[in-house]
C-alpha positions in Angstrom: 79.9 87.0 119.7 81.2 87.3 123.4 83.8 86.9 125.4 85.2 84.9 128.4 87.7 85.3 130.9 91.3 83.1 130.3 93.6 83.1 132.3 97.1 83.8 130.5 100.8 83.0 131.3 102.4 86.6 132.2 105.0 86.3 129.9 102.6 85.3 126.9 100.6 88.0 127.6 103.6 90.6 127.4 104.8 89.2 124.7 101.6 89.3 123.2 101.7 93.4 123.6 104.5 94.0 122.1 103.6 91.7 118.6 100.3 93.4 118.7 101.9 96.7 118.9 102.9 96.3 115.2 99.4 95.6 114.3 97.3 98.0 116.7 96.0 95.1 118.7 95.9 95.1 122.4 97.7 92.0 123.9 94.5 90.5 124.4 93.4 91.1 120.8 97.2 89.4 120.0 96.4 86.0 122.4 93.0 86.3 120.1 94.7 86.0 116.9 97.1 83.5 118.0 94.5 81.5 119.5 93.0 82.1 115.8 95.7 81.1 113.7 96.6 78.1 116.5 93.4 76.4 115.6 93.7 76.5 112.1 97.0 74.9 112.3 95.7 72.1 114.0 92.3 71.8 112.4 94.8 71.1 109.1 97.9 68.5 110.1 100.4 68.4 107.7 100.4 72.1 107.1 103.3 73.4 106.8 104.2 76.4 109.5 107.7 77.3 107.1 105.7 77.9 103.9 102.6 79.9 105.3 105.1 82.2 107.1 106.7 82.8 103.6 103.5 83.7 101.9 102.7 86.0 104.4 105.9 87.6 104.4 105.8 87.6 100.7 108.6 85.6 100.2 106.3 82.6 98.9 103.5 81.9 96.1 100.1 81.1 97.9 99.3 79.5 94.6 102.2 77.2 95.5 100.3 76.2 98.8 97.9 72.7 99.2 94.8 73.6 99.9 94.9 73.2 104.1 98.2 75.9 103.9 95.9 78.2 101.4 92.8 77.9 104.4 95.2 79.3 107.1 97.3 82.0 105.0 93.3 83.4 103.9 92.3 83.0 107.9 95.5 85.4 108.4 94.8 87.7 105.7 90.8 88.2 106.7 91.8 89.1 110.0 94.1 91.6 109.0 91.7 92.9 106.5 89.2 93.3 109.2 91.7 95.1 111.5 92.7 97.8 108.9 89.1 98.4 108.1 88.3 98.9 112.0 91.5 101.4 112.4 90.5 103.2 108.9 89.7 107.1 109.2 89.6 108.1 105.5 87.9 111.3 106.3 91.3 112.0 109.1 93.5 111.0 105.7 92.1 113.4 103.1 91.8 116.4 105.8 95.5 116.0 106.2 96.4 116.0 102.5 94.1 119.0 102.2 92.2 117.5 99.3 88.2 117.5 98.8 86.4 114.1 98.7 82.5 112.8 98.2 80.7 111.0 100.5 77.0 109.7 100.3 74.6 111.0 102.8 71.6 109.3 104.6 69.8 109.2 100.9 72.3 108.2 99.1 72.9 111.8 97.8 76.5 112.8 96.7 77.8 115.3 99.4 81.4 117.0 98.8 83.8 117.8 101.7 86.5 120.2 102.2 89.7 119.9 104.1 89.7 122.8 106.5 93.0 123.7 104.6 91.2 123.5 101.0 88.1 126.0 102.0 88.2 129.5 100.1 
């Protein structure tokens, strides 16, 4: 997938840096997901805007959603699931709590680490 120059509004695109700053987007990654969750809103009229922000503020039951709302609050969530997964470090996390972990190696072999702390 590539990418094309836009041209942006400069006060959409600084107010796209600071919402992405909760997420660890760049405000071009922000005016993506926007653009994202913009289109899913109107590829489904009638959704409604109140009762997807409550699901995904946890307020609301996604069970309780029609089926368009459900489409956009799982658009939402697989972007967010694929943003933690690109800013997870695992290996960073278990060498600061100083615990030992397993990873596989090339052949699928078990391999155990230390944390620099843990070693004896």
């Amino acid at each position: 997938m590539g990418t094309v120059p836009a041209r942006v509004d400069v006060d959409l695109f600084e107010a796209a840096k600071a919402a992405g700053k909760t997420h660890s987007r760049s405000g071009a990654q922000q005016v993506e997901h926007w653009a994202r969750i913009g289109r899913e809103f109107e590829r489904s009229p009638g959704v409604s805007l109140r009762d997807v922000a409550a699901v995904l503020a946890g307020r609301g039951g996604y069970d309780d959603l029609r089926e368009r709302e459900q489409a956009v609050v799982r658009a939402v969530w697989d972007e967010q699931i694929a943003d933690d997964m690109a800013n997870l470090n695992l290996e960073e996390e278990f060498t600061v709590e100083g615990g030992t972990w397993v990873v596989g190696d090339g052949s699928g072999a078990a391999v155990l680490k230390f944390a620099p702390a843990t070693r004896g």
